[in-house]
ChimeraX commands (.cxc) that place a marker at each C-alpha (Angstrom):
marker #1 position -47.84,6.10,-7.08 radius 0.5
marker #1 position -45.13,8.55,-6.15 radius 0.5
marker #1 position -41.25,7.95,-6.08 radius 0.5
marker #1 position -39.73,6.16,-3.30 radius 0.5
marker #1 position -38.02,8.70,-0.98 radius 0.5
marker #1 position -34.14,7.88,-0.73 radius 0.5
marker #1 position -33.99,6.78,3.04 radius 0.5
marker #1 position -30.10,6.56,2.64 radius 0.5
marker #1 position -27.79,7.90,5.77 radius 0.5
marker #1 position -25.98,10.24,3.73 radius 0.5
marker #1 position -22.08,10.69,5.44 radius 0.5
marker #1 position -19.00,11.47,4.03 radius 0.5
marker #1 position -16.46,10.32,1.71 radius 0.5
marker #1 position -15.17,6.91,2.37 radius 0.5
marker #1 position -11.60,6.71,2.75 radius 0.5
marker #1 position -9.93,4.87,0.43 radius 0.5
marker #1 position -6.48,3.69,0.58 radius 0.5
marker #1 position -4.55,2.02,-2.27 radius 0.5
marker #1 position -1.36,0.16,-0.97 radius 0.5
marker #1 position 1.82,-0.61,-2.86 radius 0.5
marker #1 position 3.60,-3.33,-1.64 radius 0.5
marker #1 position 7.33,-3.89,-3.09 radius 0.5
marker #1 position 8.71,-2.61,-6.82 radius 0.5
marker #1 position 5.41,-3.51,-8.79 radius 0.5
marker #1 position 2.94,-2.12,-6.30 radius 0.5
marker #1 position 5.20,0.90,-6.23 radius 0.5
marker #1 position 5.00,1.24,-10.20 radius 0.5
marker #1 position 0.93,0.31,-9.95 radius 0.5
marker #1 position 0.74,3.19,-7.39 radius 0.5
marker #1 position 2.89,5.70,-9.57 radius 0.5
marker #1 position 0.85,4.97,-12.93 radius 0.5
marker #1 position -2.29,5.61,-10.66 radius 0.5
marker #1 position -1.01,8.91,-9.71 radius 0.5
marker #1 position 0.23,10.01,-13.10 radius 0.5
marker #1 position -2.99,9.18,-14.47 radius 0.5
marker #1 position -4.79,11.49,-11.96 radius 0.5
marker #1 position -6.79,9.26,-10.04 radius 0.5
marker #1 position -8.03,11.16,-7.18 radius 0.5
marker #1 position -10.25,10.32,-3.80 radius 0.5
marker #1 position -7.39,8.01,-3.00 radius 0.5
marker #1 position -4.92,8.35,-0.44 radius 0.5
marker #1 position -1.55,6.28,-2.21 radius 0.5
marker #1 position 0.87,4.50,-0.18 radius 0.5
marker #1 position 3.82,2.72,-1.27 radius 0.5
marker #1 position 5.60,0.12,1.03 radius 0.5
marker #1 position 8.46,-1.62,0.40 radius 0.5
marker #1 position 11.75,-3.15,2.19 radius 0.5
marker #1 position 14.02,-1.14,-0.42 radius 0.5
marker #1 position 14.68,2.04,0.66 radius 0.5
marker #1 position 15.97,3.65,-2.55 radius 0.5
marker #1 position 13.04,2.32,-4.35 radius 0.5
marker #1 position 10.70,4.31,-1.90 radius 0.5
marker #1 position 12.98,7.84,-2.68 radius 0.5
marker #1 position 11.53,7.23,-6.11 radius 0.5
marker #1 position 7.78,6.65,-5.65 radius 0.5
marker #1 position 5.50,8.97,-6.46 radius 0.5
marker #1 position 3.34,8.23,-3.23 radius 0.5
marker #1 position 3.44,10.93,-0.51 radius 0.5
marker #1 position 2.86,8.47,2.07 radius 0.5
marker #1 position 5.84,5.60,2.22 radius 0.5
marker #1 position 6.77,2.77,4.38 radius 0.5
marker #1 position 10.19,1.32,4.91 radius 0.5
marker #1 position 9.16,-2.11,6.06 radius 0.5
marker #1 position 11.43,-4.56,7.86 radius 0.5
marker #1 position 14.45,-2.04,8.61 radius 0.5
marker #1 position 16.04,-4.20,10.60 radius 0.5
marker #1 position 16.18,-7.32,8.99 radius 0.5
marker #1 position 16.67,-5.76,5.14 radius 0.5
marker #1 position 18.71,-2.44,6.38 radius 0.5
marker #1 position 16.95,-0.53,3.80 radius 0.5
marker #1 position 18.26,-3.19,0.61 radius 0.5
marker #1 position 15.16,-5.07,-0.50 radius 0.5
marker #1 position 14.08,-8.89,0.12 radius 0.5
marker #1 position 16.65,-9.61,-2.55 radius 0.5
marker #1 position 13.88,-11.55,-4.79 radius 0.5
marker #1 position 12.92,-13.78,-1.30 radius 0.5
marker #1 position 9.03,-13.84,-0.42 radius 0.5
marker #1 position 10.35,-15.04,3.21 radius 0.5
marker #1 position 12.26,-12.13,3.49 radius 0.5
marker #1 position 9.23,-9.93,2.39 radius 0.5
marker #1 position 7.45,-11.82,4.70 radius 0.5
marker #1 position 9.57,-11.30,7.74 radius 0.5
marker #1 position 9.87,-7.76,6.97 radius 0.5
marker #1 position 6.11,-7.26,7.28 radius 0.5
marker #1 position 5.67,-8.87,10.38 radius 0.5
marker #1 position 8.62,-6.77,11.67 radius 0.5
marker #1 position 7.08,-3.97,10.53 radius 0.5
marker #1 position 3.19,-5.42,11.71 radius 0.5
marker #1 position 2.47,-2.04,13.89 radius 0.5
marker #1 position 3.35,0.89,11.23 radius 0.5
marker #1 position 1.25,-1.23,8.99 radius 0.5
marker #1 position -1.87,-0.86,10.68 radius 0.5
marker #1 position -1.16,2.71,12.03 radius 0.5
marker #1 position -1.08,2.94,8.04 radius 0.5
marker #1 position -4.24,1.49,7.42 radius 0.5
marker #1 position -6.05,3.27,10.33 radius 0.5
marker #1 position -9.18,4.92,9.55 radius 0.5
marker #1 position -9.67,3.31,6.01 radius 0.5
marker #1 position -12.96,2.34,4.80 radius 0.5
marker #1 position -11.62,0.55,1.84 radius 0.5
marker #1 position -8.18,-0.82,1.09 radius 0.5
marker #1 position -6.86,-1.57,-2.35 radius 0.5
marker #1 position -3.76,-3.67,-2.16 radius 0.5
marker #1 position -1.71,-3.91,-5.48 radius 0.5
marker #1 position 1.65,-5.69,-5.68 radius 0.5
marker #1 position 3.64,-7.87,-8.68 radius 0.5
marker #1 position 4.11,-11.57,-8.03 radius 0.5
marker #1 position 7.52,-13.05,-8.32 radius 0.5
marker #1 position 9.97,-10.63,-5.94 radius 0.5
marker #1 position 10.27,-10.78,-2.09 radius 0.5
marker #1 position 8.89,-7.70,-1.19 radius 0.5
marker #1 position 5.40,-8.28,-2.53 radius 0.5
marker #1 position 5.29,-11.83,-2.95 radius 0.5
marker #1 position 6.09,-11.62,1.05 radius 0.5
marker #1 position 4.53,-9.30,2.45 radius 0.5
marker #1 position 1.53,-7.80,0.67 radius 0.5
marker #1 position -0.77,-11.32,1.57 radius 0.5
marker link #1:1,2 radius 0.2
marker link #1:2,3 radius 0.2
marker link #1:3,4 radius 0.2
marker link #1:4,5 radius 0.2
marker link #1:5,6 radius 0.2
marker link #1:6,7 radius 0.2
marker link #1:7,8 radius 0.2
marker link #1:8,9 radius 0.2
marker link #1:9,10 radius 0.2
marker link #1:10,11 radius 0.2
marker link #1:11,12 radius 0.2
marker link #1:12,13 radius 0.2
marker link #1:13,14 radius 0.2
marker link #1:14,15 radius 0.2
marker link #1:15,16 radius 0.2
marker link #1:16,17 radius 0.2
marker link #1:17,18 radius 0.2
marker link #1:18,19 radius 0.2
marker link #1:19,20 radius 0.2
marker link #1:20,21 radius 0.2
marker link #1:21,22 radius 0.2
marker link #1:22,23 radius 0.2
marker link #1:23,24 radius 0.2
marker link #1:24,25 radius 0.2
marker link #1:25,26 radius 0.2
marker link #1:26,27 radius 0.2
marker link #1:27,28 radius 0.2
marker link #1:28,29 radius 0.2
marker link #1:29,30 radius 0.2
marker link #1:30,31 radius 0.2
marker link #1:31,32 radius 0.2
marker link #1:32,33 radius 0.2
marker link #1:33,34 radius 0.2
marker link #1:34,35 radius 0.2
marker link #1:35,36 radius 0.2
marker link #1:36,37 radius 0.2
marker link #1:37,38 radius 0.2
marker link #1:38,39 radius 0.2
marker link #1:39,40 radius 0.2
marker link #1:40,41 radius 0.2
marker link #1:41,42 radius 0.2
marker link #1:42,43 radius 0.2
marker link #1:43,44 radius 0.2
marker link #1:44,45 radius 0.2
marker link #1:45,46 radius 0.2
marker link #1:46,47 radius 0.2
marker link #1:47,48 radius 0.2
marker link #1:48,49 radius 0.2
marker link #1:49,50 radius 0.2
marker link #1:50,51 radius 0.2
marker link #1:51,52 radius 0.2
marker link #1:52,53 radius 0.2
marker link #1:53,54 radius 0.2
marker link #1:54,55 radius 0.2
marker link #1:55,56 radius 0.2
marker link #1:56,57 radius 0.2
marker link #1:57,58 radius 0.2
marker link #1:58,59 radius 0.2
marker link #1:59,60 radius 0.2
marker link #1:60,61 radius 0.2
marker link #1:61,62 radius 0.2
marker link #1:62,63 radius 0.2
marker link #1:63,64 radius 0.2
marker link #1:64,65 radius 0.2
marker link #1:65,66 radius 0.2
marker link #1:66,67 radius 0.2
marker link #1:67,68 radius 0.2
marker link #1:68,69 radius 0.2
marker link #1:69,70 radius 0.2
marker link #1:70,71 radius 0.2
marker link #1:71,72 radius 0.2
marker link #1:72,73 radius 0.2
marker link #1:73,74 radius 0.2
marker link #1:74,75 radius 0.2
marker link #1:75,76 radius 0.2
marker link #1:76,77 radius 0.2
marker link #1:77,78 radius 0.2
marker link #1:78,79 radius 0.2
marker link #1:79,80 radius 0.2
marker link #1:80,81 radius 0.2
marker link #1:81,82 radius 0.2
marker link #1:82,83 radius 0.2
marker link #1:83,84 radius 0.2
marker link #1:84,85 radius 0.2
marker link #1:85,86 radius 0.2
marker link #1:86,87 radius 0.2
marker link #1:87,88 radius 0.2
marker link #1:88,89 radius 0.2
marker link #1:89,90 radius 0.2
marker link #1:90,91 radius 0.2
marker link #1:91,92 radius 0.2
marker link #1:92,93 radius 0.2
marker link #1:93,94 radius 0.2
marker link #1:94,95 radius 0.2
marker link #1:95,96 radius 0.2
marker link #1:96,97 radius 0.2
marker link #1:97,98 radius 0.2
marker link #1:98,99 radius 0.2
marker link #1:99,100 radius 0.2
marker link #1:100,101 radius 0.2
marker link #1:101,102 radius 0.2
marker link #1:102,103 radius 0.2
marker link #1:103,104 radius 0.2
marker link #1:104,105 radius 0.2
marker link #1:105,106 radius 0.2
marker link #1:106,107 radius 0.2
marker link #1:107,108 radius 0.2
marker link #1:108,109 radius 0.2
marker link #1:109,110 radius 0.2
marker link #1:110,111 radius 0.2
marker link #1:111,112 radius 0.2
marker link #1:112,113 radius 0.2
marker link #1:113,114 radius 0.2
marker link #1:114,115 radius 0.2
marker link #1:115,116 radius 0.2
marker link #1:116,117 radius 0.2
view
């Protein structure tokens, strides 16, 4: 008996997203980078808009403008929450065209208590 032929559709990459939602997903994401993890596209999203002026993503979200002005959820998961649905469009223009999505995110402030679920 001979090998099995590979009868696999061979495409392209996948594209793979990894999303940082609020101050710990924006630290996961910047570790990630620093450690030179690569076939990813990074994102970092938060509701704090000095936070995002220090991520090391090249993709960023402001979420919930409005509602937060650009000051964070202020530690409320509501808030975070509010601020996603606000903010419900840009998300999925964000995650357009991803074949895999990675969302990291630290439990216990608004931002990603709130809004990454």
């Amino acid at each position: 008996m001979g090998m099995a032929e590979d009868n696999f559709v061979r495409h392209g990459a996948a594209t793979i997203k990894v999303i940082g939602v609020g101050g710990g997903g924006g630290n996961a994401v910047n570790r990630m980078i620093a450690s030179d993890v690569v076939g990813v596209d990074f994102w970092s999203i938060n509701t704090d808009a000095q936070s995002l002026t220090l991520s090391a993503a090249t993709k960023r979200l402001q979420v919930g403008q409005k509602l937060t002005r650009g000051l964070g959820a202020g530690g409320n998961p509501a808030i975070g929450q509010k601020a996603a649905e606000e903010s419900r469009e840009d998300i999925a223009a964000a995650l357009a065209g991803s074949d895999l999505v990675f969302i990291t995110c630290g439990m216990g402030g608004g931002t990603g208590t709130g809004a990454a679920p």
